[in-house]
ROKE-693613 format. One record per residue (C-alpha): z, y, x. Coordinates in steps of 0.25 Angstrom, whole numbers, plus 5000, padded with zeros to 4 digits. Example, Ala and Ser with C-alpha at 12.3 -4.5 7.8 and 13.67 -1.06 7.14 Angstrom:
BEGIN
PT    c3    c2    c1
PT  5031  4982  5049
PT  5029  4996  5055
This chain:
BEGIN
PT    c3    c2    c1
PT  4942  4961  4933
PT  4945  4974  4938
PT  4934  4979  4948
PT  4933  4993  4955
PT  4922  4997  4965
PT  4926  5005  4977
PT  4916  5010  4986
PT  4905  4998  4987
PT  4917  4987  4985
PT  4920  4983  4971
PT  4933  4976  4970
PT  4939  4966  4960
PT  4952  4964  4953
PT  4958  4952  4946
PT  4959  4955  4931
PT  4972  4956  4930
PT  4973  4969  4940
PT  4976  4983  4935
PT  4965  4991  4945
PT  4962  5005  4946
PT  4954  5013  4954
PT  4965  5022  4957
PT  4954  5033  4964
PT  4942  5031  4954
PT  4934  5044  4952
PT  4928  5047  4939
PT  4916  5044  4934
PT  4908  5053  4925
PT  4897  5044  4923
PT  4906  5032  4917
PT  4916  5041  4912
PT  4928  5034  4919
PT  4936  5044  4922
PT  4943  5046  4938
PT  4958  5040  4941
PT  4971  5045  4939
PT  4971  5048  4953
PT  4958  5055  4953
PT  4960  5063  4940
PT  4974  5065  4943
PT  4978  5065  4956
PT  4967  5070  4964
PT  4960  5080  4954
PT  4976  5085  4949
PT  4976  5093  4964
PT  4984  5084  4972
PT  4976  5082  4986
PT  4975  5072  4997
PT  4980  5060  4989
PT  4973  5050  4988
PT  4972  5036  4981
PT  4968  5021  4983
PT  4957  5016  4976
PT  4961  5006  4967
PT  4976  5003  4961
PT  4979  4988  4957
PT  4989  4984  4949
PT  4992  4969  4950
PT  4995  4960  4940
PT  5007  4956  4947
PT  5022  4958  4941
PT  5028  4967  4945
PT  5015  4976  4948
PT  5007  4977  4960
PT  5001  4986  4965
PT  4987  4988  4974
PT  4981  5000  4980
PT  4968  4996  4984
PT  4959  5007  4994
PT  4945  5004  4997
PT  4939  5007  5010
PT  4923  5003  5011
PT  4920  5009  5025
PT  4908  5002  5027
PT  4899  5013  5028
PT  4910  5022  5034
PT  4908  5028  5048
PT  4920  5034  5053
PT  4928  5028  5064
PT  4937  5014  5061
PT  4948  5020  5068
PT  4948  5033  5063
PT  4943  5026  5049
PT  4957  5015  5050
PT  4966  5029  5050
PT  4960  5035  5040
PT  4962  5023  5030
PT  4976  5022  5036
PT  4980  5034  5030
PT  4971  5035  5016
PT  4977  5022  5012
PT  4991  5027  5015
PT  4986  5041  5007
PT  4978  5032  4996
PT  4992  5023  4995
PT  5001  5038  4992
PT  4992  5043  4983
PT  4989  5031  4975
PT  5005  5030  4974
PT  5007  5044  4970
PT  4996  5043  4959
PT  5001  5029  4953
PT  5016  5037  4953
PT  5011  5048  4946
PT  5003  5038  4936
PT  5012  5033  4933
PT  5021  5044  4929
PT  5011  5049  4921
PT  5007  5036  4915
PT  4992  5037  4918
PT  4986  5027  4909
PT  4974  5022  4922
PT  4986  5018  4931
PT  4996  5013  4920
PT  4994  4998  4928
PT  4996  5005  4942
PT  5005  5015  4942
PT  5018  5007  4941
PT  5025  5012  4954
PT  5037  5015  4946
PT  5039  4999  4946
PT  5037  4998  4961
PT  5024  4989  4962
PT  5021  4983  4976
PT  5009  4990  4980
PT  4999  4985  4990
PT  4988  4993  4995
PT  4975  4987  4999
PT  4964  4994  5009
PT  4950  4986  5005
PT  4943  4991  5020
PT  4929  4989  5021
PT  4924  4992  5035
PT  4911  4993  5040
PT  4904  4980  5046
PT  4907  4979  5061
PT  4897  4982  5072
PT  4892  4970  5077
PT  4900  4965  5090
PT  4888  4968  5101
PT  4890  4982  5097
PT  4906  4983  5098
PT  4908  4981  5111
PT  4911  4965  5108
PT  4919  4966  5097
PT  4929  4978  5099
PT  4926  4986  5089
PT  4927  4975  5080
PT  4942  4973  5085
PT  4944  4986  5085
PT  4941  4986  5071
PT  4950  4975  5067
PT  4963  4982  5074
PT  4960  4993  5067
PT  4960  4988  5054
PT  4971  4979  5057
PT  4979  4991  5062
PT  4976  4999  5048
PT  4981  4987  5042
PT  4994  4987  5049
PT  4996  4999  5047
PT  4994  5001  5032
PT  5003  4989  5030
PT  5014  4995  5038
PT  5014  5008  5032
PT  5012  5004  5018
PT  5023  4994  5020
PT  5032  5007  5022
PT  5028  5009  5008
PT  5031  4996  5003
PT  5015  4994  5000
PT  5007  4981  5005
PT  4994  4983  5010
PT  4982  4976  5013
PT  4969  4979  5020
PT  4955  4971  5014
PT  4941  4970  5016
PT  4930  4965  5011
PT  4933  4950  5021
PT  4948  4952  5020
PT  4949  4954  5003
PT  4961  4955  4996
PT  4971  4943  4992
PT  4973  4950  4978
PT  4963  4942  4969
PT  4953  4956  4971
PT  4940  4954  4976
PT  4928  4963  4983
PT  4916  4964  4982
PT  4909  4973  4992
PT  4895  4981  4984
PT  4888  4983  4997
């Protein structure tokens, strides 16, 4: 089974999936070398594109297609607020980027992607936002509870609007976490 650790979550895919780590740097120690989107995209001089962290290729016929980010912000201190319209936009920006690299992939026939860059065909492509938030205050210390609601709206409202803008882009999307886990036979496993 295919398994790919992304910040201190390691996440699990049934055997029959063709997964990358679309943004994987290299490693000099092991020798495995960085992805087409690193050696190619980013280092070939192209700026401020950015790509998702894993590429799924499902077993379906025709293909499928998941774009899979990961978000660990557990120990992350920066406004939720602030933080919800930051991810708003990087997934949107993660979403292009990751497009374009699987276009040009496949024009080139790069052999790493060969499963994934099939866009040619027209896959259906859904996009996934694993979001691991940190833990909430407890309630005596949130003025009853608000900020807990507060929190909930405004992930609920990131939610909304990624399916509404991505569904102009004819892509489904879905929003995770480590209680809410994904429907598609992939598990979690949180390394804290």
């Amino acid at each position: 089974m295919p398994i790919v650790t992304e910040r201190k979550l390691e996440l699990e895919f049934p055997s029959d999936w063709e997964v990358i780590q679309y943004d994987r740097q290299g490693n000099s120690k092991t020798g495995e070398p960085a992805s087409f989107y690193r050696r190619i995209i980013e280092r070939g001089g192209v700026q401020q594109v950015r790509g998702m962290d894993i590429v799924c290729r499902l077993p379906d016929v025709p293909a499928k297609l998941q774009f899979i980010e990961v978000k660990d912000d557990r120990k992350r201190t920066i406004g939720t607020g602030d933080r919800h319209a930051e991810l708003f936009i990087s997934v949107l920006q993660k979403t292009v980027g990751t497009l374009a690299g699987l276009v040009l992939a496949e024009r080139l026939g790069e052999a790493s992607l060969l499963p994934q860059a099939c866009l040619s065909k027209s896959p259906p492509i859904e996009v996934v936002l694993f979001l691991v938030e940190p833990a909430p205050l407890p309630v005596a210390t949130t003025e009853n509870g608000l900020s807990r609601l507060v929190k909930k709206e405004r992930v609920a409202a990131l939610d909304q609007r990624l399916t509404a803008k991505l569904d102009e882009w004819g892509i489904l999307f879905a929003l995770y976490n480590l209680s809410n886990r994904p429907p598609r036979n992939w598990q979690v496993r949180d390394l804290v």
